[in-house]
Each structure stands twice: as structure tokens, then as C-alpha cells.
C-alpha positions as CSV (number, residue, x, y, z in Angstrom):
1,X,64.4,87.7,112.0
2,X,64.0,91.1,110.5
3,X,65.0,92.5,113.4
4,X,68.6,91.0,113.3
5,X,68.8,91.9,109.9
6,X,68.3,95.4,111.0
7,X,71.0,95.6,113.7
8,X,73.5,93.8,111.9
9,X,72.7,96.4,108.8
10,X,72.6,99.6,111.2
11,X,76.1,97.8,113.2
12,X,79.2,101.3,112.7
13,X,81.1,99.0,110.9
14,X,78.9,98.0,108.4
15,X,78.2,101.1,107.4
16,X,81.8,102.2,107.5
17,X,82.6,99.5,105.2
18,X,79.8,100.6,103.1
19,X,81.0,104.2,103.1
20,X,84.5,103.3,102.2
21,X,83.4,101.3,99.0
22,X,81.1,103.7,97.7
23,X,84.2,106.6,98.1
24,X,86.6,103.8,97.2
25,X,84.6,103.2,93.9
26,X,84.6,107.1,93.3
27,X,88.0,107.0,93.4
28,X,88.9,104.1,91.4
29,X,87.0,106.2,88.7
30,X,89.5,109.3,89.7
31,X,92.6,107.5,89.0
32,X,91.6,105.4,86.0
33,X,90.8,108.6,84.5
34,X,94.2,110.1,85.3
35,X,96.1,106.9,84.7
36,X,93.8,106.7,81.2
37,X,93.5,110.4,80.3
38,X,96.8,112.0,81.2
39,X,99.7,109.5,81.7
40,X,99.2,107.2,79.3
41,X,99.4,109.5,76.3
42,X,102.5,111.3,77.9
43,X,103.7,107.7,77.7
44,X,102.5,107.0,74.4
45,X,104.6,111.3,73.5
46,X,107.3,109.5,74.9
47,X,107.7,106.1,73.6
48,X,105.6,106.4,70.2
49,X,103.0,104.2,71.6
50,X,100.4,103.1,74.5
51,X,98.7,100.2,73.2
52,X,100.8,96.9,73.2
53,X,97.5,94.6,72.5
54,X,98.7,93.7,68.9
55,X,101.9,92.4,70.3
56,X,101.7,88.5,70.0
57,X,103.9,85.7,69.4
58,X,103.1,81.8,67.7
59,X,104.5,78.5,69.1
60,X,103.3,75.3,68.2
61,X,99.8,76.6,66.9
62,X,99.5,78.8,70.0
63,X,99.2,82.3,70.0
64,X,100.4,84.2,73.2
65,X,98.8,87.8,73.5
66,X,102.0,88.8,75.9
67,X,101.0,92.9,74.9
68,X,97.5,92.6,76.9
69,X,99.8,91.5,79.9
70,X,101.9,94.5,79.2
71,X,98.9,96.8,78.7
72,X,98.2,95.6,82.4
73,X,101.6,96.3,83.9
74,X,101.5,99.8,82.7
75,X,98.6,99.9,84.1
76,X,98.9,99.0,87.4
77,X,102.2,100.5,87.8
78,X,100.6,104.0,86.6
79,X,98.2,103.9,89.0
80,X,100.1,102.7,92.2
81,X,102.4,106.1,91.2
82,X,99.4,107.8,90.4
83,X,98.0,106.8,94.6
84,X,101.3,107.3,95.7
85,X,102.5,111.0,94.4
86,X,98.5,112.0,94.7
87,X,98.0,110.6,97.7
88,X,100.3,109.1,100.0
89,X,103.1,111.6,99.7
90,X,100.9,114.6,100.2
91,X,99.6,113.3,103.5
92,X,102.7,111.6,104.7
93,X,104.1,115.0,104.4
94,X,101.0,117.0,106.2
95,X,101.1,114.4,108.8
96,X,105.1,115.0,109.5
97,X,104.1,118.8,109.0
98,X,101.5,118.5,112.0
99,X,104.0,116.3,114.0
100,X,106.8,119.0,113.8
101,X,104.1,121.5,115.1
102,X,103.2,119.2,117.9
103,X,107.0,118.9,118.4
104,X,108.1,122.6,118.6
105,X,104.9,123.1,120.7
106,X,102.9,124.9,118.8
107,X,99.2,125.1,119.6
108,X,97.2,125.2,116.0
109,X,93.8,125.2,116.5
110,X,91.8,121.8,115.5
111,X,89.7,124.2,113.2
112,X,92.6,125.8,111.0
113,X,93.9,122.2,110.1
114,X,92.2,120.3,107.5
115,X,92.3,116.5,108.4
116,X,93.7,113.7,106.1
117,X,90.2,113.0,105.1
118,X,89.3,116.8,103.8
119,X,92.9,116.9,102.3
120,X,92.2,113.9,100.3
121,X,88.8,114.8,99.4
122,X,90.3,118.5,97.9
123,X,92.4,116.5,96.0
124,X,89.6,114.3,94.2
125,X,87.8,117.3,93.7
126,X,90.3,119.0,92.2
127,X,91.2,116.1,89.8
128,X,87.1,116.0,88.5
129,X,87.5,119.1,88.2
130,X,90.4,119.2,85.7
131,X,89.3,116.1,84.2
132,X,85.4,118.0,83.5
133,X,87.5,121.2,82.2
134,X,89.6,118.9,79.7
């Protein structure tokens, strides 16, 4: 029985998965800090203000907290554009780089270009790294 266990535990993707939550986790943190710590005041410079949560409106005895739902639009539009100008343009545009190399025929070697993984990974520690310095 504990044998199983042990394959099914030790199985690639298992621990694959395992690895990608524990980064995916990490990184969660990353962007809630940016989304948090950087965009929502320049939204807040902007408009005047960043927390809607007050905003509510009565009918028939019934109060209706509509600014939390705001709060959590912001949100989650801040840090989609927060994964997509941090992260997926970035790569999309090293990985168009690398296919024009390919392309034109030129021989890089495997050493001199980072991989989409050690790209990324610069990038979150670049992003602690401002955070710890702010």
C-alpha cells in the first residue's frame, strides 16, 4: 500500500504539478504586491481614490455593497495587465526574437540564450527586489 503511495508521489508529473504551485504561489505574491503596491496608488494619483468599499446603495431594506465588486474588477483587471505587460509580452517577443534567428540562419549557441523559464525567473527577481528596496 505504501508502496503505491510512493510511486504515485515520486510519478514526473506529480511533482511537476507540485513545482508549478509552489512557483505559482510565489508569484501570485509578486503580482499582488505590484498590483497592491504600485498600480493601485497610481490609480488612486489619478482618479482621487482606490478604495470603492464604502460605495453602497438601499432598496427595499437591502443594502448592496456594489464598491467591494468594483474593488474586485480593478483588481483582477490590474493584474491580468500586470501578467500580460510583465510577462507574456516579454516572452512572446523573445520567442519571435529566437524564431527570426532561426529564420535568417543564425547559429546562437544554446548557452548564450536564456530560456523562457530563466527570463521569467529574472523578472520575479527583479520585482522582489524593487519591492524589498521600496
Amino acid at each position: 500500500m505504501l508502496k503505491g503511495f510512493k510511486e504515485f508521489i515520486l510519478r514526473g508529473n506529480v511533482v511537476d504539478l507540485a513545482v508549478a504551485v509552489v512557483i505559482g504561489t510565489a508569484f501570485t505574491a509578486v503580482v499582488t504586491a505590484l498590483v497592491k503596491d504600485l498600480l493601485t496608488p497610481l490609480i488612486a494619483a489619478i482618479f482621487g481614490k482606490h478604495d470603492f468599499s464604502a460605495l453602497f446603495f438601499t432598496a427595499n431594506k437591502s443594502k448592496f455593497a456594489y464598491g467591494d465588486f468594483i474593488n474586485a474588477v480593478i483588481q483582477f483587471v490590474l493584474v491580468a495587465a500586470a501578467i500580460y505587460f510583465f510577462v507574456i509580452v516579454p516572452v512572446k517577443k523573445l520567442t519571435e526574437l529566437r524564431a527570426r534567428r532561426r529564420a535568417a540562419g543564425e547559429e546562437a549557441e544554446e548557452a548564450d540564450i536564456p530560456s523562457d523559464e530563466l527570463l521569467v525567473l529574472r523578472e520575479i527577481r527583479d520585482l522582489l527586489g524593487a519591492q524589498r528596496s521600496a
